[in-house]
Residue frames as a rotation matrix with the C-alpha (Angstrom) as fourth column:
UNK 1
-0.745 0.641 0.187 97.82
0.106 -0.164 0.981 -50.09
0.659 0.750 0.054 41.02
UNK 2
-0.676 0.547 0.494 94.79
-0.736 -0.536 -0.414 -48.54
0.038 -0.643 0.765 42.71
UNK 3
-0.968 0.222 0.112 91.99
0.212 0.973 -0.094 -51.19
-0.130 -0.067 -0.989 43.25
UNK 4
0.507 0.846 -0.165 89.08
-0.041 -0.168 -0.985 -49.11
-0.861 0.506 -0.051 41.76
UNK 5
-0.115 -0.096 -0.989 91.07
-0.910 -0.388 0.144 -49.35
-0.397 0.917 -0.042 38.51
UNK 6
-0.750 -0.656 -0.082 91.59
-0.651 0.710 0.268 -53.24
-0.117 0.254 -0.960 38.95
UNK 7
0.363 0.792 -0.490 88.67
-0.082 0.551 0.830 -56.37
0.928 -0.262 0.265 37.63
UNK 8
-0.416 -0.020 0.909 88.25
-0.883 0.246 -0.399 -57.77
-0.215 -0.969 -0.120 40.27
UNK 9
-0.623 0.113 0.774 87.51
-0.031 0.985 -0.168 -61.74
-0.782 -0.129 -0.610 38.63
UNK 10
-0.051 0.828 -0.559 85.06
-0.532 -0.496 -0.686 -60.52
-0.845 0.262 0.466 36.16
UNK 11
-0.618 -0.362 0.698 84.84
0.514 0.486 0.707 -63.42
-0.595 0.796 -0.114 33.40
UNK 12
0.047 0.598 -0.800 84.02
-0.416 -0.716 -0.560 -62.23
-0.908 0.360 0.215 30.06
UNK 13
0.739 -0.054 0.672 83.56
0.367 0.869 -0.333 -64.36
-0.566 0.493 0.661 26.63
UNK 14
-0.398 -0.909 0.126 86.12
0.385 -0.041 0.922 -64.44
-0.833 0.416 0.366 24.04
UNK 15
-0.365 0.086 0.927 86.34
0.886 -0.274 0.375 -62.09
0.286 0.958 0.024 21.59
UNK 16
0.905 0.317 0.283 84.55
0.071 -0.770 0.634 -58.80
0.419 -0.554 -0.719 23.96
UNK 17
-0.510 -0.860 -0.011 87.07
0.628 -0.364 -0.688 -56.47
0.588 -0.358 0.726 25.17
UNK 18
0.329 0.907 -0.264 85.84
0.833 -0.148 0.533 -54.47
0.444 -0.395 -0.804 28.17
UNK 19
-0.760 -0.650 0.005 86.81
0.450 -0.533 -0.717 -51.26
0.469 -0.542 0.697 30.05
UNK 20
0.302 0.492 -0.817 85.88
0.907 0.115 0.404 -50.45
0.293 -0.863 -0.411 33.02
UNK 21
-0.298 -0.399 0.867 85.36
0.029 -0.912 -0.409 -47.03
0.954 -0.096 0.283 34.57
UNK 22
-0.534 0.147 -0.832 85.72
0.823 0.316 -0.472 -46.80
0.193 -0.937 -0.290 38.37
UNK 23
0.004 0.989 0.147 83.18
0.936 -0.055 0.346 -45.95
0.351 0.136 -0.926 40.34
UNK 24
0.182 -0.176 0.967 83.05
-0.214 -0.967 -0.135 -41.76
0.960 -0.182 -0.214 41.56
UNK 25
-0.846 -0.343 -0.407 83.80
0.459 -0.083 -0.884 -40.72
0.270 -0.936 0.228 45.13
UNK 26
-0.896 0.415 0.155 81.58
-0.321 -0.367 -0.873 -40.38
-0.305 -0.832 0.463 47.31
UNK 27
0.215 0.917 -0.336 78.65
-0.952 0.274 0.138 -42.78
0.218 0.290 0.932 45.61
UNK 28
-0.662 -0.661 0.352 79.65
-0.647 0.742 0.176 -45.87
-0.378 -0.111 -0.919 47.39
UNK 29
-0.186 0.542 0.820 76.46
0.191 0.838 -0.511 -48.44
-0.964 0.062 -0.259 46.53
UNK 30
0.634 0.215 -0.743 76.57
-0.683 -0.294 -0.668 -46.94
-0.362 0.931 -0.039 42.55
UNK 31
0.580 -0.221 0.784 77.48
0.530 0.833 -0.157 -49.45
-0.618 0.506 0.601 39.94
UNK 32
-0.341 -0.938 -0.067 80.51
0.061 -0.093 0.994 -48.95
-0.938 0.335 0.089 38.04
UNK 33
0.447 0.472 -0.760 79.93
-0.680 -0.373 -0.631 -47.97
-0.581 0.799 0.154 34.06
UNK 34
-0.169 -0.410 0.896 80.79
0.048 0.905 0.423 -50.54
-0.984 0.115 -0.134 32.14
UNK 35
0.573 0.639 -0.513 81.32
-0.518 -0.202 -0.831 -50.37
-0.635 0.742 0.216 28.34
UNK 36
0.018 -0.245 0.969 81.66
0.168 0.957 0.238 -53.04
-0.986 0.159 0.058 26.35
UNK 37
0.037 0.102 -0.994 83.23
-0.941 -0.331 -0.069 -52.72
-0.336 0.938 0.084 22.79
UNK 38
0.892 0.442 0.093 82.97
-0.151 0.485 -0.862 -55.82
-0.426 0.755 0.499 20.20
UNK 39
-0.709 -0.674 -0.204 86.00
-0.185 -0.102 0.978 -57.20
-0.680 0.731 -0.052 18.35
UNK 40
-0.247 0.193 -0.949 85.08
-0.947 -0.255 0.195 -56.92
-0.204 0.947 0.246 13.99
UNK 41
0.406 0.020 0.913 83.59
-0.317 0.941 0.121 -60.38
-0.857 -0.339 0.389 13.23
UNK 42
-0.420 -0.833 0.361 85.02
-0.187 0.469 0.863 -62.44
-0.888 0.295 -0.352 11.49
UNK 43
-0.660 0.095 -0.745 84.98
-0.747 -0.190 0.637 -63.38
-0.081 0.977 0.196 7.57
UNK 44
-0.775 0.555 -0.303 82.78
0.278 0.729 0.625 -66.71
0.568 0.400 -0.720 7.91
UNK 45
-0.515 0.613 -0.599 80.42
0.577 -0.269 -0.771 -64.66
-0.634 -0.743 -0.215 10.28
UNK 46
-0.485 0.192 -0.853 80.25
-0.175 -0.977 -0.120 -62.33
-0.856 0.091 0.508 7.96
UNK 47
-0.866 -0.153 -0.475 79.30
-0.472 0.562 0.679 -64.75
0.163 0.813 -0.559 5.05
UNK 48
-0.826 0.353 -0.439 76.92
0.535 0.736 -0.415 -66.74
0.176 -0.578 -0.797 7.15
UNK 49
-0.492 0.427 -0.758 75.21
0.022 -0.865 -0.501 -63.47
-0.870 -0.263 0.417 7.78
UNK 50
-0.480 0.138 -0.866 75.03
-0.797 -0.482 0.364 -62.46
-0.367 0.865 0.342 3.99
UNK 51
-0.832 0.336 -0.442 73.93
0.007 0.803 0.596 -66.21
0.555 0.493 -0.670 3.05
UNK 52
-0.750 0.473 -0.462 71.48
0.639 0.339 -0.690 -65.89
-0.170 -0.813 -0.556 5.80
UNK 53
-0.509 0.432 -0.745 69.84
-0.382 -0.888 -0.254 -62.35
-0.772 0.156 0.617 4.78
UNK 54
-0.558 0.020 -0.830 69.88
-0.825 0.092 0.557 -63.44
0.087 0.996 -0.035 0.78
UNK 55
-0.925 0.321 -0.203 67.77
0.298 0.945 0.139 -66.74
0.236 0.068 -0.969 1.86
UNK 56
-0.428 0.670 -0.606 65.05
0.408 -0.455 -0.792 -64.56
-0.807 -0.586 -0.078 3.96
UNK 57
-0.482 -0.026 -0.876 65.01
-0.667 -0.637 0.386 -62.06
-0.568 0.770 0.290 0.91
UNK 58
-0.327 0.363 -0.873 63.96
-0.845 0.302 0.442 -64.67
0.424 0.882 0.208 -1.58
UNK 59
-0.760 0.195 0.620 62.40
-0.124 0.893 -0.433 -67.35
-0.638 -0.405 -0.655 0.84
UNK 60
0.253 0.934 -0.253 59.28
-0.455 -0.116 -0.883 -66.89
-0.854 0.338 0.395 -1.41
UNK 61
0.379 -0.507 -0.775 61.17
-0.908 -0.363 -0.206 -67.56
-0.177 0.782 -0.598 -4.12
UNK 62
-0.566 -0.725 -0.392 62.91
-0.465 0.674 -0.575 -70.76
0.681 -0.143 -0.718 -2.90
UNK 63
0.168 0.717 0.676 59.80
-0.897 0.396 -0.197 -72.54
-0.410 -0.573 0.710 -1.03
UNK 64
0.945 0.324 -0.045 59.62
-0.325 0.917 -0.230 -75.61
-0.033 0.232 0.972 -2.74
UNK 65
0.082 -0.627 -0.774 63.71
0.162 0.775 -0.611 -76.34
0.983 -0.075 0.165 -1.92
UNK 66
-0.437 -0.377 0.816 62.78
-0.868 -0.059 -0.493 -75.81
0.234 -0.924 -0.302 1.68
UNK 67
0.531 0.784 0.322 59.97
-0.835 0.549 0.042 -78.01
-0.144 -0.291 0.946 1.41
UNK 68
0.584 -0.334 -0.740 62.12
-0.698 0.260 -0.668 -80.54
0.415 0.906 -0.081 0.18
UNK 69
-0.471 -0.870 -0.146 64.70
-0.187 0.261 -0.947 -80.47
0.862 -0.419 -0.285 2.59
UNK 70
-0.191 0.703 0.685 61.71
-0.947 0.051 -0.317 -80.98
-0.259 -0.709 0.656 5.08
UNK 71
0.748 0.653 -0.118 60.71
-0.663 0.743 -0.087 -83.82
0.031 0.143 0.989 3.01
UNK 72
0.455 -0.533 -0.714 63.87
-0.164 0.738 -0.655 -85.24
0.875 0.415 0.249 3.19
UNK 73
-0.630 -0.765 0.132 64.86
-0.490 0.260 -0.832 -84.74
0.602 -0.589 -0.539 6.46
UNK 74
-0.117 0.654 0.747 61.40
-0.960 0.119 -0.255 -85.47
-0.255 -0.747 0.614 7.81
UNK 75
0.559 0.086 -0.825 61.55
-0.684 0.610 -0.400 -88.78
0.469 0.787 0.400 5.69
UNK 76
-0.310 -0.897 -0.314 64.89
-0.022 0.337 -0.941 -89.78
0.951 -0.285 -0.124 7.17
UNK 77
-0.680 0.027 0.733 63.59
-0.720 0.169 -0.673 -89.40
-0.142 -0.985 -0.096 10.60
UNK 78
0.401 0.863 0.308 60.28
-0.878 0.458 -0.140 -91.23
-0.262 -0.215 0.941 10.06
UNK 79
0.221 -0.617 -0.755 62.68
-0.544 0.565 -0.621 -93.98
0.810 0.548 -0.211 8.57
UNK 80
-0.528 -0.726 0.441 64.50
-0.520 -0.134 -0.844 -93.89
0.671 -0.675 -0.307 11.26
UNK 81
-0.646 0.424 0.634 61.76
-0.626 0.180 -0.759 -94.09
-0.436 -0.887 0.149 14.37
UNK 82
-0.024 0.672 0.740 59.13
-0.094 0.735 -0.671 -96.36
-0.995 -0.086 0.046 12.33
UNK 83
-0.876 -0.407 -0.258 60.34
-0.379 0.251 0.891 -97.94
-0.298 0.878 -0.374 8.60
UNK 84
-0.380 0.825 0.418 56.32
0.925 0.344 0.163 -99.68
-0.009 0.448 -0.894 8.23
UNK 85
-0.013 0.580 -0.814 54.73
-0.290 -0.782 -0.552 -95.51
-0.957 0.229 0.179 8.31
UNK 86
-0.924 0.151 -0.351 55.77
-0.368 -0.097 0.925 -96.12
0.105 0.984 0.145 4.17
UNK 87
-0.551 0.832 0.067 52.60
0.736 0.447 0.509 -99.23
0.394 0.330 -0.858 3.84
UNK 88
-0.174 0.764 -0.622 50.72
0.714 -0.337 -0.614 -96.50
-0.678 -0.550 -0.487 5.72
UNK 89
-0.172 -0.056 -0.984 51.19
0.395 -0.918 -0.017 -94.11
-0.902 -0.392 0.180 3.60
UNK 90
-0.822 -0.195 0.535 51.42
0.424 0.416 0.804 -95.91
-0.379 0.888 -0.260 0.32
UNK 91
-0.018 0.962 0.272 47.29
0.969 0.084 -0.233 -95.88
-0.247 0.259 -0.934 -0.02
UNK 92
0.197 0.219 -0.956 47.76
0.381 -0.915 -0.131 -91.69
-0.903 -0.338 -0.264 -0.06
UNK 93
-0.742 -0.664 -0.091 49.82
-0.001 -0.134 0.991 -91.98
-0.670 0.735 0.099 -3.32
UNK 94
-0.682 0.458 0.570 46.36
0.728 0.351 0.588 -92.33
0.070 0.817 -0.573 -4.94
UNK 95
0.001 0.769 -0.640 44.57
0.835 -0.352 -0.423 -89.49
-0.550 -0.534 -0.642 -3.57
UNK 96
-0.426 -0.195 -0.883 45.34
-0.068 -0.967 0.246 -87.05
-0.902 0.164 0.399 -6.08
UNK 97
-0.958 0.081 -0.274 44.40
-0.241 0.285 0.928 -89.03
0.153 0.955 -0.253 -8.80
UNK 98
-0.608 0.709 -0.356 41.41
0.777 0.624 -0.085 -89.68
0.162 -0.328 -0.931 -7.00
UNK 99
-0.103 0.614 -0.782 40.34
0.389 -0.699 -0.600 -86.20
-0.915 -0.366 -0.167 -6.35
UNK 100
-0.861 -0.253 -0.440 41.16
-0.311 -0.423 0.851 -85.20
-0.402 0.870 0.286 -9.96
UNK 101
-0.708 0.702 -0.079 38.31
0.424 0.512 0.747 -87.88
0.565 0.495 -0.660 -11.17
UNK 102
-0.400 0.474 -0.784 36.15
0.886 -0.018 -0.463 -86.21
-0.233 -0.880 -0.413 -8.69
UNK 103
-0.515 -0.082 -0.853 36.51
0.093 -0.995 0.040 -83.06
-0.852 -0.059 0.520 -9.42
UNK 104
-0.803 0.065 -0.592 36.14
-0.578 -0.328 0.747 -83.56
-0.146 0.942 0.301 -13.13
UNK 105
-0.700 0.701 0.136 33.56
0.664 0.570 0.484 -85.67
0.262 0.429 -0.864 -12.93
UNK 106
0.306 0.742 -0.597 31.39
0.892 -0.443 -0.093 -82.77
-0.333 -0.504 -0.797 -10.72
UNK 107
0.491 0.034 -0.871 32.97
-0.063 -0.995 -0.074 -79.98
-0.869 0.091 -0.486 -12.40
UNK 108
0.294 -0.430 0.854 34.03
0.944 0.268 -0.191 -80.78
-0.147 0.862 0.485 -16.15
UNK 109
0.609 -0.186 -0.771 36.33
-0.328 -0.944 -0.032 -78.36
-0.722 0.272 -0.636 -17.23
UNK 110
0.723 -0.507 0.469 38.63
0.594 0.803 -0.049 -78.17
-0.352 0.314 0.882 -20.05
UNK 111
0.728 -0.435 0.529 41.55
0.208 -0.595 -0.776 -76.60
0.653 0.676 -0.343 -21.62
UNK 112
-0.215 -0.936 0.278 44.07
-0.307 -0.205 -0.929 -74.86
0.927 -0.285 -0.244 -19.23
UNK 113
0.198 0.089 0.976 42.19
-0.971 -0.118 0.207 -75.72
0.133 -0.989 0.063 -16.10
UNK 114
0.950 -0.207 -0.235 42.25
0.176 0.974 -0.145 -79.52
0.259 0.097 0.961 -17.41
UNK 115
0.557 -0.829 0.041 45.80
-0.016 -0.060 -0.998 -78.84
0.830 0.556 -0.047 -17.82
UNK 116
-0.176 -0.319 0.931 46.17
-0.634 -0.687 -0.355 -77.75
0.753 -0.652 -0.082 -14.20
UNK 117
0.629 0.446 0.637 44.22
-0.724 0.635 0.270 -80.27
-0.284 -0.631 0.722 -12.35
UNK 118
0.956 -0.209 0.206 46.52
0.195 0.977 0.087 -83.09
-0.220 -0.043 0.975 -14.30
UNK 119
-0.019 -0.889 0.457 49.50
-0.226 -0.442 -0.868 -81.04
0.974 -0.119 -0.193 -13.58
UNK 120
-0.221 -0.067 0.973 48.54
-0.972 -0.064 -0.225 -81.31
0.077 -0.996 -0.051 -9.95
UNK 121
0.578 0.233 0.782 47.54
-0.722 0.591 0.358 -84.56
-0.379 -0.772 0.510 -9.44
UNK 122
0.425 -0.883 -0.202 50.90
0.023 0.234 -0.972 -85.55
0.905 0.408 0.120 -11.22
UNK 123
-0.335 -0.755 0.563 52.65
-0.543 -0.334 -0.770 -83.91
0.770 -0.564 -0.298 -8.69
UNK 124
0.048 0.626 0.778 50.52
-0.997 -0.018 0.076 -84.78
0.062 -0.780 0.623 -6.08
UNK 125
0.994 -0.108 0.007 50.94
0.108 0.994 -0.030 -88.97
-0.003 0.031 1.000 -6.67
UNK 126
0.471 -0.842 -0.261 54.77
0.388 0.464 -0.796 -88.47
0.792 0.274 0.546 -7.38
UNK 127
-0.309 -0.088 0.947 55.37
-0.818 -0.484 -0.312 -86.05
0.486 -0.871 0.077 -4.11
UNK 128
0.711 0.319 0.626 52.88
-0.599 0.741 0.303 -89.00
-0.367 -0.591 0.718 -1.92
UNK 129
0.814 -0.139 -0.563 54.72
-0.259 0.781 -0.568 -91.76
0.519 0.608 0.600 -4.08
UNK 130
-0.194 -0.980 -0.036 58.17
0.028 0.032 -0.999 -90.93
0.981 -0.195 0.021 -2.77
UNK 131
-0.090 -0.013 0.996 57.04
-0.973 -0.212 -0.091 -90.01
0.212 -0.977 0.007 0.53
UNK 132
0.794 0.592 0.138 55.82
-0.606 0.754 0.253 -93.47
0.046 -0.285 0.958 1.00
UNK 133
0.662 -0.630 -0.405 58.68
0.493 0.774 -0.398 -95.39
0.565 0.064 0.823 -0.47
UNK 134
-0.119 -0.801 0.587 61.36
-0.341 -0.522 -0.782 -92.52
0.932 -0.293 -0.211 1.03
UNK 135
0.173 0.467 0.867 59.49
-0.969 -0.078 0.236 -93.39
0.178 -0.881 0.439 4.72
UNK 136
0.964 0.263 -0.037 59.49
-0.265 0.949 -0.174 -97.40
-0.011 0.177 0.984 3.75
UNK 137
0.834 -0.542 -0.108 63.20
0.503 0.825 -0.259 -97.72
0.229 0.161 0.960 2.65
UNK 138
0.191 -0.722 -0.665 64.93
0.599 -0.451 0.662 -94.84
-0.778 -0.525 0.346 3.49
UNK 139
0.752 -0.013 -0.659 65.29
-0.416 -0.785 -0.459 -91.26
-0.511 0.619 -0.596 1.43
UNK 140
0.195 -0.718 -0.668 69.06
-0.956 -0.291 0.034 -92.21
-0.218 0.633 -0.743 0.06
UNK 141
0.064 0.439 0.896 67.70
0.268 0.858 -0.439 -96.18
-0.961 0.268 -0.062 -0.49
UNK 142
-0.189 -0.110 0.976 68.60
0.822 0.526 0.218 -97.02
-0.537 0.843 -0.009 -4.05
UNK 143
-0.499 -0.094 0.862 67.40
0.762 -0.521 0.384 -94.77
0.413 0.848 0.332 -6.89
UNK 144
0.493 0.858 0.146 65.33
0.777 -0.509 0.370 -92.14
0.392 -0.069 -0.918 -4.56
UNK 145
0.052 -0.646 -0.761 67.83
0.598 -0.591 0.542 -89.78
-0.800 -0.483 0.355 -3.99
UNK 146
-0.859 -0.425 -0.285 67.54
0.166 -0.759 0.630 -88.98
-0.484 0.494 0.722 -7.46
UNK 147
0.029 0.955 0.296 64.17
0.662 -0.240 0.710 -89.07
0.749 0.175 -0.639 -7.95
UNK 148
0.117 -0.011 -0.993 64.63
0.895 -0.433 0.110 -86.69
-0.431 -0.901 -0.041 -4.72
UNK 149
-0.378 -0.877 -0.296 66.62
0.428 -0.449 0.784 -84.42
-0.821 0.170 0.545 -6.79
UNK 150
-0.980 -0.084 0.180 65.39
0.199 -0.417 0.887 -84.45
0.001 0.905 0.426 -9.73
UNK 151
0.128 0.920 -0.371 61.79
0.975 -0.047 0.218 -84.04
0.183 -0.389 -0.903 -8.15
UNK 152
0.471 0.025 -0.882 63.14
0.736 -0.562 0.378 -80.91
-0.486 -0.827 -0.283 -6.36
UNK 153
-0.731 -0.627 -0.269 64.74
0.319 -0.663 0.677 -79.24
-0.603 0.409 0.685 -9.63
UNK 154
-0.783 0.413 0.465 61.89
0.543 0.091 0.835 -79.83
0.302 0.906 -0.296 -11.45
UNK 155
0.225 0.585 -0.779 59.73
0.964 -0.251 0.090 -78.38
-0.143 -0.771 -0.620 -8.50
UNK 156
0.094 0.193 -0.977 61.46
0.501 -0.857 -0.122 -75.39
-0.860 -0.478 -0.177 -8.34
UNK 157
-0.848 -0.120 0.516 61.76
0.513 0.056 0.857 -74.77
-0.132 0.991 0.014 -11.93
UNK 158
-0.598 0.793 0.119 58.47
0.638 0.382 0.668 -74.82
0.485 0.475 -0.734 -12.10
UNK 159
0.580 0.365 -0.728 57.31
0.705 -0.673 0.223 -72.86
-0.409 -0.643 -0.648 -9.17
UNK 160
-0.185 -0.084 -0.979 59.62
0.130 -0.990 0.060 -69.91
-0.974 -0.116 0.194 -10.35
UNK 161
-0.942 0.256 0.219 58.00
0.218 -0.035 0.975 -70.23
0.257 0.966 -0.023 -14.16
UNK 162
-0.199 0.918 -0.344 54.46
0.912 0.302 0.279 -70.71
0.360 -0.258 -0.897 -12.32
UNK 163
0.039 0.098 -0.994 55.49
0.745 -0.666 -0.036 -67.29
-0.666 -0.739 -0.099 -10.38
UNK 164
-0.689 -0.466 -0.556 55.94
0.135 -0.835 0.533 -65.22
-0.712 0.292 0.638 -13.07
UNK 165
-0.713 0.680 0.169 52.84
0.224 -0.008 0.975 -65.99
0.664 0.733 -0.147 -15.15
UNK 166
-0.033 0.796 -0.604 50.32
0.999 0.020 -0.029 -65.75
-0.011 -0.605 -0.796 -11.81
């Protein structure tokens, strides 16, 4: 075999097939051409892909179970590195309910905006509420996993009813 046809050590990852064309006569300090073909990926690549697109596509759609899984994994760490953040955080669990009386006390409103303001500062105390305990005893700590859950169905429920009337 001729030794411009042969590698010469050339590592290449798995799964890349390569072929090499040697280099011409008479161009000794030209680089060799070098084309590189792909093997077909595979069926959980190809899945992984499609589950990956279809999440992008409708991320708008599906905010409030990313946030979630933020709040739950960021939870689980703050557990983790400091279990007293919860008593810090407790006192926050009133701030919605506090701005609500605020608001309405400088801006009386009623009907749907009422409706809205003690829609939010619903959420807004039961979102702080859990954070606090989830931070304090740990996200999957007794019954807050499903208050996790059912926080986060009701969440997005809501957010894709909430999208379709705005």
């Amino acid at each position: 075999m001729s030794s411009r046809s042969r590698t010469r050590g050339v590592k290449t990852a798995a799964g890349i097939h390569t072929v090499r064309i040697p280099r011409q006569r008479g161009r000794r300090s030209a680089q060799p051409f070098i084309v590189v073909v792909p093997e077909a990926p595979s069926l959980t690549r190809e899945a992984l892909g499609f589950l990956g697109r279809m999440l992008w596509r409708f991320r708008s759609a599906l905010a409030p179970t990313f946030l979630a899984l933020l709040a739950l994994a960021g939870t689980a760490l703050l557990h983790a590195i400091a279990w007293w953040s919860g008593l810090l955080l407790a006192p926050l669990a009133a701030g919605p309910v506090l701005w609500m009386a605020f608001t309405q006390a400088h801006r009386p409103r009623s009907g749907s905006t009422l409706r809205w303001r003690v829609a939010a500062a619903v959420a807004g105390t039961f979102a702080l509420g859990w954070l606090a305990l989830a931070a304090a005893f740990g996200p999957l700590a007794g019954p807050l996993a499903h208050i996790w859950l059912a926080g986060w169905i009701v969440a997005q429920v809501a957010w894709l009813f909430a999208r379709r009337s705005l």
